[in-house]
DOSEDREN-526675 format. One record per residue (C-alpha): x, y negated, z; residue number from 0. Coordinates in steps of 0.5 Angstrom, whole numbers. Example, Ala and Ser with C-alpha at 12.3 -4.5 7.8 and 13.67 -1.06 7.14 Angstrom:
2
px py pz pos
25 9 16 0 .
27 2 14 1 .
END
This chain:
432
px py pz pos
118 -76 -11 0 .
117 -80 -3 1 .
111 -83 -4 2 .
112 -86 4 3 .
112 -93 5 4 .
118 -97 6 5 .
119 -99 14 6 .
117 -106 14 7 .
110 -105 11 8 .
109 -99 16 9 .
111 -105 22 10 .
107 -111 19 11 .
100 -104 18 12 .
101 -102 26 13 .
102 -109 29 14 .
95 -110 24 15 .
92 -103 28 16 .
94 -107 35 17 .
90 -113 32 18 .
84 -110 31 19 .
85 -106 36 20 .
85 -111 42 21 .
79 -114 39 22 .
75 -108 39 23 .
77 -109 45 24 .
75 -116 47 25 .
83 -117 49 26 .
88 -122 47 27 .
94 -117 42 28 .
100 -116 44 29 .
104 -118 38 30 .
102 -122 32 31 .
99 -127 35 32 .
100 -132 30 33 .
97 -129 25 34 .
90 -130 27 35 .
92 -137 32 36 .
89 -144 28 37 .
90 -151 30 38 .
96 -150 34 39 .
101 -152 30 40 .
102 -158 33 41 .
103 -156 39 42 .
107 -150 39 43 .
113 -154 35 44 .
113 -157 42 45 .
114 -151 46 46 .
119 -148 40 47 .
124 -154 41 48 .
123 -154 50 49 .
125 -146 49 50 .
131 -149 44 51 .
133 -154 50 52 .
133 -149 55 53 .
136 -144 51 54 .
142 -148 51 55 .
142 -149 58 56 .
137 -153 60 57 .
131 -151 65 58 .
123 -154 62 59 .
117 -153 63 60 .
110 -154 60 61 .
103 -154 63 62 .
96 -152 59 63 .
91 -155 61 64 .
83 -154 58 65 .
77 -151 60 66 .
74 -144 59 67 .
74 -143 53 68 .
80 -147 50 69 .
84 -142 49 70 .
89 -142 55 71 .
91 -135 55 72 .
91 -134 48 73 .
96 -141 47 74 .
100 -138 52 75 .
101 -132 51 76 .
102 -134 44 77 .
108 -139 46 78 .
111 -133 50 79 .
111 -129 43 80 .
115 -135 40 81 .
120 -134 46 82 .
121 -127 45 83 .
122 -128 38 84 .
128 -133 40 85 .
131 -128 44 86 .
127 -130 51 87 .
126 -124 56 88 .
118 -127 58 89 .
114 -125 64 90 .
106 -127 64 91 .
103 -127 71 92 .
95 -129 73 93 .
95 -133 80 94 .
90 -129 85 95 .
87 -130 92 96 .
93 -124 94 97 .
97 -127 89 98 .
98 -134 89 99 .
104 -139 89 100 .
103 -140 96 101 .
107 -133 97 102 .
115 -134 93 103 .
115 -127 94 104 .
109 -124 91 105 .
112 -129 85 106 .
118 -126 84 107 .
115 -118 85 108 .
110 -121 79 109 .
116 -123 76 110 .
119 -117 76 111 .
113 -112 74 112 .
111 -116 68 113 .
119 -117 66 114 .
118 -116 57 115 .
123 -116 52 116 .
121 -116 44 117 .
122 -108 45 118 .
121 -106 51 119 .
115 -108 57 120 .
116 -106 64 121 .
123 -109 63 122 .
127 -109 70 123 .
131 -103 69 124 .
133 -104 62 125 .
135 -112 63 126 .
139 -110 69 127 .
143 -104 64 128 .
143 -109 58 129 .
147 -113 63 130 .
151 -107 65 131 .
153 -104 59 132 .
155 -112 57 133 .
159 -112 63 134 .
163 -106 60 135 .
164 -108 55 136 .
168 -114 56 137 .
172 -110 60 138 .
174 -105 56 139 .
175 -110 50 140 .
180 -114 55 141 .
184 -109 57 142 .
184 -104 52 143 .
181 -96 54 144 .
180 -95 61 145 .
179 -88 65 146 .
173 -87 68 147 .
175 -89 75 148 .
179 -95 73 149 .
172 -97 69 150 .
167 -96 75 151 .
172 -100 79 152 .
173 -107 74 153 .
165 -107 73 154 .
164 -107 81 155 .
169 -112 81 156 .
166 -116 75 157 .
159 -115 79 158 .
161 -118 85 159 .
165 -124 80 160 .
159 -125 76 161 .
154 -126 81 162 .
159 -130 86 163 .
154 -136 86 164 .
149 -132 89 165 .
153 -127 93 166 .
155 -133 97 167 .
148 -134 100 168 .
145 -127 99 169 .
150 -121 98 170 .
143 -116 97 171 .
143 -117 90 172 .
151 -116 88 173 .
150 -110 93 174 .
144 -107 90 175 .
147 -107 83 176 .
153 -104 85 177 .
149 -99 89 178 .
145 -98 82 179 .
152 -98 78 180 .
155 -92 83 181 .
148 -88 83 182 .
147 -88 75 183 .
154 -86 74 184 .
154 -80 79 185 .
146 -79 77 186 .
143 -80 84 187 .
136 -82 80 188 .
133 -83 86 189 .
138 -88 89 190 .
138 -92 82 191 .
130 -92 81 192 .
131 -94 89 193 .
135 -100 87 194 .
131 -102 81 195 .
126 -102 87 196 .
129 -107 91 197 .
131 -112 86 198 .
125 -112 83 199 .
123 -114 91 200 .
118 -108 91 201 .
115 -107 98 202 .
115 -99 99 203 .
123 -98 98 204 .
125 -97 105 205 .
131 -97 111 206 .
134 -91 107 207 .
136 -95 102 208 .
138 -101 105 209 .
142 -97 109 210 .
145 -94 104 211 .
147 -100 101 212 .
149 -104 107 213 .
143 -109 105 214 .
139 -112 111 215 .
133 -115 109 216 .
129 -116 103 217 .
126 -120 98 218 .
122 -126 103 219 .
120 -132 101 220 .
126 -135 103 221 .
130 -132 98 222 .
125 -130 92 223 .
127 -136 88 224 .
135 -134 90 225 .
133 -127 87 226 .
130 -131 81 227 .
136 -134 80 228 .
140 -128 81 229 .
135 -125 75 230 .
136 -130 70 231 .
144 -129 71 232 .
143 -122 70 233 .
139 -123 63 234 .
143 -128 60 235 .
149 -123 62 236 .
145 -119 58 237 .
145 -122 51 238 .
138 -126 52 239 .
137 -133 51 240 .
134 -135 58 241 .
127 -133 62 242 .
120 -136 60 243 .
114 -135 65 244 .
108 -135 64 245 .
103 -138 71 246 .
95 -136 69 247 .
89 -139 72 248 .
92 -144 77 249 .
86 -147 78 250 .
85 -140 83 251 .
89 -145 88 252 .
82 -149 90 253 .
79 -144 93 254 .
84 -142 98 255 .
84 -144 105 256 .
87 -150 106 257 .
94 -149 109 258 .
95 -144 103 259 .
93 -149 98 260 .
98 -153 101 261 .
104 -148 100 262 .
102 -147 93 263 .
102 -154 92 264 .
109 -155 95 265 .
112 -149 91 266 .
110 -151 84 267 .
112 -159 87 268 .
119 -154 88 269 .
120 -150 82 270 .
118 -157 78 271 .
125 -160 82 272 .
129 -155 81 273 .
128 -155 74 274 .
128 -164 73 275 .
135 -162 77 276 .
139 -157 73 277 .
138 -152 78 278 .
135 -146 74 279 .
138 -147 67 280 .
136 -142 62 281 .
129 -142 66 282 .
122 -144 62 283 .
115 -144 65 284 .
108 -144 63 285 .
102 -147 68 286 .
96 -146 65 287 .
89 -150 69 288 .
82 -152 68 289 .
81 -160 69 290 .
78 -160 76 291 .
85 -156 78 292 .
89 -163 75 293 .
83 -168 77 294 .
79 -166 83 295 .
80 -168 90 296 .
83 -160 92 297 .
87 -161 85 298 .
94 -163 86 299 .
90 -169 85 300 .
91 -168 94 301 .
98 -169 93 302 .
101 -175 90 303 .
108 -174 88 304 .
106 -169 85 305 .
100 -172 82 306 .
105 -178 79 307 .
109 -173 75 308 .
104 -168 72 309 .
98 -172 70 310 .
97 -175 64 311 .
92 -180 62 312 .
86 -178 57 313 .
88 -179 51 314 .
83 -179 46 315 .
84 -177 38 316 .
91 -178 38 317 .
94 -173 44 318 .
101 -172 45 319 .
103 -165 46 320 .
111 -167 50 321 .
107 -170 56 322 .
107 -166 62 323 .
101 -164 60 324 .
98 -160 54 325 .
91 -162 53 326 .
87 -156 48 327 .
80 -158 45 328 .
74 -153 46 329 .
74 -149 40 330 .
68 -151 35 331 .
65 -147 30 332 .
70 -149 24 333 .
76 -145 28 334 .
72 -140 29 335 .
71 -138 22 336 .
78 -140 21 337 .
80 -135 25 338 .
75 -130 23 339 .
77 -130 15 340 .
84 -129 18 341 .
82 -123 22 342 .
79 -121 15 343 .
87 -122 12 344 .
89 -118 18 345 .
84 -112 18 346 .
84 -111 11 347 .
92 -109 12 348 .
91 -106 17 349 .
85 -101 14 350 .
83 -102 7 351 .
80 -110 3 352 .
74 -112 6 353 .
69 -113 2 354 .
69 -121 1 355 .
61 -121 -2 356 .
58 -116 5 357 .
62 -121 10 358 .
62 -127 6 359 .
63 -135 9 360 .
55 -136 9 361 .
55 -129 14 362 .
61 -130 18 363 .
56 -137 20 364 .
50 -134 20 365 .
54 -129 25 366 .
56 -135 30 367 .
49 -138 29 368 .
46 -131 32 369 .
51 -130 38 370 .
52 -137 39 371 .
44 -138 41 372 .
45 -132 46 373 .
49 -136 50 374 .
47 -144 49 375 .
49 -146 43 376 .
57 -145 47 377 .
61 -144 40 378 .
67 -145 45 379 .
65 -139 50 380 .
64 -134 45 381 .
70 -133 41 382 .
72 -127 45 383 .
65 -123 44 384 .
65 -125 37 385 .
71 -122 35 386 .
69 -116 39 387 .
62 -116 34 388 .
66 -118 28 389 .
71 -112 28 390 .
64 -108 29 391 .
61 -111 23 392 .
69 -110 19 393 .
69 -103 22 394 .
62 -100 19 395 .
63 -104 13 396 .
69 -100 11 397 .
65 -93 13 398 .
60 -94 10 399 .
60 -97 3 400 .
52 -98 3 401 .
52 -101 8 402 .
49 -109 9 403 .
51 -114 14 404 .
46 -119 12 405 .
41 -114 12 406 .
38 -117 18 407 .
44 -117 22 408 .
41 -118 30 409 .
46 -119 36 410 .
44 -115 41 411 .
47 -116 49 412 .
46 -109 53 413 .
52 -106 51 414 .
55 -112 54 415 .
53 -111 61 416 .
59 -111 65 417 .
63 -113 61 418 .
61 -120 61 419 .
66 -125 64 420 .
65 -130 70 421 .
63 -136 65 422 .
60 -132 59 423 .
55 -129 64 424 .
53 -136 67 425 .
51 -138 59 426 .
47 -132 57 427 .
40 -134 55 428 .
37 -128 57 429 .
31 -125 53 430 .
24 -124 56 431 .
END
């Protein structure tokens, strides 16, 4: 007699595994973030009906502001996990001094490469033949069978037909699709991946290919948001709901030089008239920014107009998360239990029971007690660290039957040299 598990209890364990896994790892999971997420539900009912608009072809966006430790890049990558349930191709991208929004075509490469579905990351290629695939179909069910000739002849028609708003200002996009259409089709792999390569504006795809093509140029910071457009088309033609992306750390922009800082302003001042304008329907972003990135005098606090549309003023108890701005709390030692009885939830699908009398409330308090001395008194500094340590105490209690987690628990720091971040490092009490 089979004694295998049904299929829906082997996905619910394996996403379990990459839970614990991620941190074990002191990382955000990719899926199932829900499960150990708290205190958001308010917030992620607003961002669930944004995409619902968008969805129906509208263009939104929502910006993420709180401290380190708030919880930013957890929040957002937990709302791109509701999009990608409601059907959105996602994209979550960190602004850098080499990667900043000062650059539209550096924008648009982070785009490409961070392109997901719910099924497949890395996802440029299998969006376009989704896209593709879509496109025959529709030909073939209008006009009954087709030979191949005749087929490979109505796609490239309806290739140019369907991105005719675009092809009318940027013919490279219609022209690198058809190039990857007759490549594919005859298997010249080396065409198709260079086409792929240029769609998703990659910088080593040479003149061989342009010329083959019959395109000039690349993808520039003139053009980029027209690529992101042509992008957006290709995904909704492919049966998605719309795009959502994702700008991590967009307080990085301080610090640049003063003339790229002003680009970047001026981007985001873009991207922010586009959508208020019905010009990128079918198009969702997530901003995400520490305080001084909206309040301090080389914040956007520099640029008036765009200061006026975004801010928000401090709400105090009662925030309203439909304002521009999504304003997190620091994360306080009742969540951080909260989260960590939902790991125990996790952890026991994902492994066996945890045994509740070894890792009970009273330890889990003592836990964060310990930890959060070394790093002075900060509950809202330590949530990624200790989660690292609570899965290692989970871990040696499902290994080992005897052993005690109250026996004298000690939360020891040198393992964690080189892996401390930036902020938490800034905190750490160190031992004499």
């Amino acid at each position: 007699m089979s004694t295998a598990e049904p299929e829906g209890t082997n996905r619910r364990r394996h996403e379990s595994l990459a839970i614990v896994n991620a941190l074990r790892r002191g990382t955000v999971p990719a899926a199932g973030l829900s499960r150990i997420a708290v205190g958001l539900e308010l917030e992620e009912g607003v961002i669930a009906r944004q995409l619902d608009f968008v969805a129906d072809g509208g263009g939104d966006l929502k910006f993420v502001r709180g401290d380190y430790g708030a919880g930013k890049t957890f929040f957002v990558a937990r709302a791109l996990e509701t999009a990608a349930e409601k059907g959105f191709v996602t994209a979550h991208i960190f602004i850098s001094p080499t990667a900043s929004l000062s650059k539209p075509r550096v924008l648009y490469q982070q785009v490409c490469a961070a392109l997901r579905t719910a099924e497949t990351d890395h996802a440029v290629k299998t969006v376009i033949d989704n896209w593709l695939f879509a496109l025959e179909e529709r030909l073939v069910s209008a006009a009954g069978s087709m030979d191949d000739g005749a087929l490979g002849e109505a796609a490239e028609k309806e290739i140019e037909s369907s991105l005719a708003r675009i092809s009318e200002k940027n013919t490279g996009l219609a022209a690198a699709l058809r190039t990857y259409y007759r490549a594919s089709n005859a298997g010249d792999y080396p065409t198709a991946q260079a086409a792929i390569g240029w769609i998703a504006g990659e910088p080593t795809v040479g003149r061989d290919f342009r010329q083959k093509a019959g395109i000039r140029g690349d993808v520039d910071d003139a053009t980029a948001f027209l690529f992101l457009a042509g992008l957006v088309e290709i995904v909704r033609g492919a049966g998605y709901r719309g795009l959502a992306i994702a700008i991590d750390e967009l307080e990085i922009t301080q610090g640049l030089q003063r003339n790229q800082r002003e680009k970047s302003y001026q981007t985001l001042a873009r991207i922010i008239d586009a959508l208020d304008g019905g010009r990128m329907p079918y198009c969702y972003f997530l901003f995400t920014g520490t305080p001084a990135f909206f309040d301090s005098s080389r914040g956007i606090r520099s640029v008036t107009p765009l200061y006026d549309r975004i801010s928000v003023a401090d709400e105090g108890t009662f925030k309203n998360p439909r304002q521009p701005q999504i304003q997190l709390a620091r994360f306080d030692t009742a969540k951080l239990e909260l989260v960590a009885l939902k790991v125990c939830e996790v952890y026991s699908e994902a492994y066996r029971e945890v045994d509740r009398e070894r890792v009970s409330h009273r330890f889990i308090r003592a836990m964060i007690k310990k930890i959060t001395g070394r790093f002075g008194g900060r509950v809202d500094i330590i949530p990624r660290i200790f989660l690292k340590e609570f899965v290692d105490v989970l871990d040696k209690c499902e290994l080992y039957d005897d052993f005690n987690p109250s026996d004298g628990y000690e939360f020891e720091t040198d393992h964690l040299k080189g892996d401390l971040k930036a902020e938490e490092e800034a905190v750490m009490v160190m031992e004499l």
